[in-house]
C-alpha positions in Angstrom: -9.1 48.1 -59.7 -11.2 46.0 -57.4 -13.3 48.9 -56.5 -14.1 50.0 -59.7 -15.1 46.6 -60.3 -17.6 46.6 -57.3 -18.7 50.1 -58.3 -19.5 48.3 -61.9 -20.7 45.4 -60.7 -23.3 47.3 -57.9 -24.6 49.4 -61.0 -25.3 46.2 -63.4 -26.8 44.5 -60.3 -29.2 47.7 -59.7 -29.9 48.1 -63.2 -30.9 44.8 -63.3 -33.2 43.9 -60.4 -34.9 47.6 -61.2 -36.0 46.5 -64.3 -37.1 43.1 -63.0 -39.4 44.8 -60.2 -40.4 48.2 -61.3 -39.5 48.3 -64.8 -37.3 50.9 -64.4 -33.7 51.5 -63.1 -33.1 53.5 -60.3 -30.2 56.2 -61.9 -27.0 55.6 -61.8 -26.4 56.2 -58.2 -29.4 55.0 -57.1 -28.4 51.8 -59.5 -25.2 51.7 -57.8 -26.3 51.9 -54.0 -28.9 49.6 -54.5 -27.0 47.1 -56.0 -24.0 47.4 -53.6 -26.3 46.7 -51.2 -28.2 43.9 -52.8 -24.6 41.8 -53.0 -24.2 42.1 -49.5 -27.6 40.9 -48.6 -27.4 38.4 -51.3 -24.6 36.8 -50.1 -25.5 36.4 -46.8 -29.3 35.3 -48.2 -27.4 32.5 -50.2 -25.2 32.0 -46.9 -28.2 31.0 -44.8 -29.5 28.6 -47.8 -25.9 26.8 -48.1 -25.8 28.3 -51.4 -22.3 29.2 -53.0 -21.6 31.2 -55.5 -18.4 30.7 -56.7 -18.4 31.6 -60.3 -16.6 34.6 -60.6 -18.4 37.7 -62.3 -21.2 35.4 -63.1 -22.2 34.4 -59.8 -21.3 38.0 -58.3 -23.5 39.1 -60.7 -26.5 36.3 -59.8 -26.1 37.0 -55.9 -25.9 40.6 -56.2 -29.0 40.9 -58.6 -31.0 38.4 -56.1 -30.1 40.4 -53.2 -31.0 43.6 -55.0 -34.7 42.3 -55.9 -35.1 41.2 -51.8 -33.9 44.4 -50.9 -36.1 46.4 -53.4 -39.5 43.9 -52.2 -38.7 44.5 -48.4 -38.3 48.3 -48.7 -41.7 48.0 -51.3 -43.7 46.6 -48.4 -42.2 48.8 -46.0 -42.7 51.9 -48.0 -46.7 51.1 -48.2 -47.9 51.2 -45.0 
């Protein structure tokens, strides 16, 4: 059950920060991947401010959706040149 709640939780994250930068989602894998990602590099983003983010499916959420947008800027920047 844990899993599938990752799984759901990535894809709302990726949905999510899409929208916010591009104005579009990415697909559902692409939703999923991206936002998997983003909670990993979220939390360890809000790890090197002292930032917790202990509350629950709301603060997954919020870390994972933060993470998502830095990931989708860095690879933006990248991507141009």
């Amino acid at each position: 059950m844990n899993f599938l709640y990752f799984i759901l939780l990535g894809a709302a994250a990726g949905w999510l920060a899409g929208n916010i930068m591009k104005g579009s989602g990415f697909g559902i894998l692409g939703n999923i991947v991206v936002g998997i990602i983003g909670g990993i590099a979220g939390g360890w983003v809000f790890s090197l401010l002292g930032i917790s983010s202990n509350g629950g499916l709301i603060g997954s959420l919020v870390t994972a959706v933060v993470g998502a947008i830095v990931l989708i800027y860095l690879v933006g920047l990248f991507a141009r040149k």
